[in-house]
C-alpha positions as CSV (number, residue, x, y, z in Angstrom):
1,X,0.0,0.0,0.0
2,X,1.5,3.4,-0.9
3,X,1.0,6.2,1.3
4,X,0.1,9.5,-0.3
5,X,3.0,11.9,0.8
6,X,0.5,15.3,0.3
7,X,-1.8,14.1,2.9
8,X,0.7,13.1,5.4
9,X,2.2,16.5,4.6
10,X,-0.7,18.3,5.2
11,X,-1.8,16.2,8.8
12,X,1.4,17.6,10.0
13,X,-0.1,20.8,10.3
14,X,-1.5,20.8,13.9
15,X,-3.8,22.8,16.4
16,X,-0.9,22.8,19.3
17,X,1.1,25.8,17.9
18,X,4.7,24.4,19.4
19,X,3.9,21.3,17.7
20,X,3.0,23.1,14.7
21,X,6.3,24.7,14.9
22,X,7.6,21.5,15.4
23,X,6.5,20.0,12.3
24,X,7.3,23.0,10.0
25,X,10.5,22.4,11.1
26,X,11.1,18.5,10.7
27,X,9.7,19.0,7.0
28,X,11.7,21.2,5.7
29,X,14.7,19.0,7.1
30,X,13.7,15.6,6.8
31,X,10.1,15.2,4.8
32,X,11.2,15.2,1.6
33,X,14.0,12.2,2.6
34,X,11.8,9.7,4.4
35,X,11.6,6.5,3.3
36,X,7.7,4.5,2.5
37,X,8.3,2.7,5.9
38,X,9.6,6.0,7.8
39,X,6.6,7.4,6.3
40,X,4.3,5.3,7.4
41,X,5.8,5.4,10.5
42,X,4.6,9.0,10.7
43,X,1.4,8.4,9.3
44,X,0.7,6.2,11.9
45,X,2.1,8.6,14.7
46,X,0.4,11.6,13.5
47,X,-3.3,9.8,14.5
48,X,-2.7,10.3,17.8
49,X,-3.5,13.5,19.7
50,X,-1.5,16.9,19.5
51,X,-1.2,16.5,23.2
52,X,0.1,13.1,23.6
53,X,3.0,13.5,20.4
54,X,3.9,16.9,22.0
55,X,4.8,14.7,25.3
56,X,6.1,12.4,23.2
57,X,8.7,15.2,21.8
58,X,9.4,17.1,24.7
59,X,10.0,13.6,26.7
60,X,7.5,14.0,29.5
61,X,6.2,11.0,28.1
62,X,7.6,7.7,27.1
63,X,7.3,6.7,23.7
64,X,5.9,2.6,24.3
65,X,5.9,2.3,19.9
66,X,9.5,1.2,18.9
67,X,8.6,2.1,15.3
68,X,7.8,6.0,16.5
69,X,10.9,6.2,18.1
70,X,13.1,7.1,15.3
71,X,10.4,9.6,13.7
72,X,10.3,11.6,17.6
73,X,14.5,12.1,17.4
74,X,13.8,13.6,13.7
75,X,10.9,16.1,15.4
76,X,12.9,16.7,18.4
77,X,16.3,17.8,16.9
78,X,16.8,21.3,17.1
């Protein structure tokens, strides 16, 4: 199954501003690179609420999906 890059592009906008700020970040380093598994990795991650990813980057929350782990160090390099 291919995974349509626009759409995943466009679900990286987000409501929570820093996240936002996150994510316009982390595609204009990395987006264009990922791999079909990467990005499905990030497909998968970006279903889950602004709150809980922005935890997620930050670290007050443990990531428990080894396969988002790799996609969280790409968001939270500054």
């Amino acid at each position: 199954m291919s995974i349509n890059r626009g759409r995943v592009r466009w679900q990286c906008r987000r409501a929570l501003l820093e996240l936002d700020l996150v994510f316009a970040r982390f595609l204009e380093r990395h987006f264009d690179r990922l791999s079909d598994d990467q990005l499905a990795d990030l497909d998968d991650l970006l279903r889950c609420d602004d709150y809980d990813i922005w935890a997620m980057v930050n670290g007050s929350k443990a990531c428990e999906e080894e396969r988002w782990r790799e996609m969280l160090g790409l968001l939270s390099e500054r």
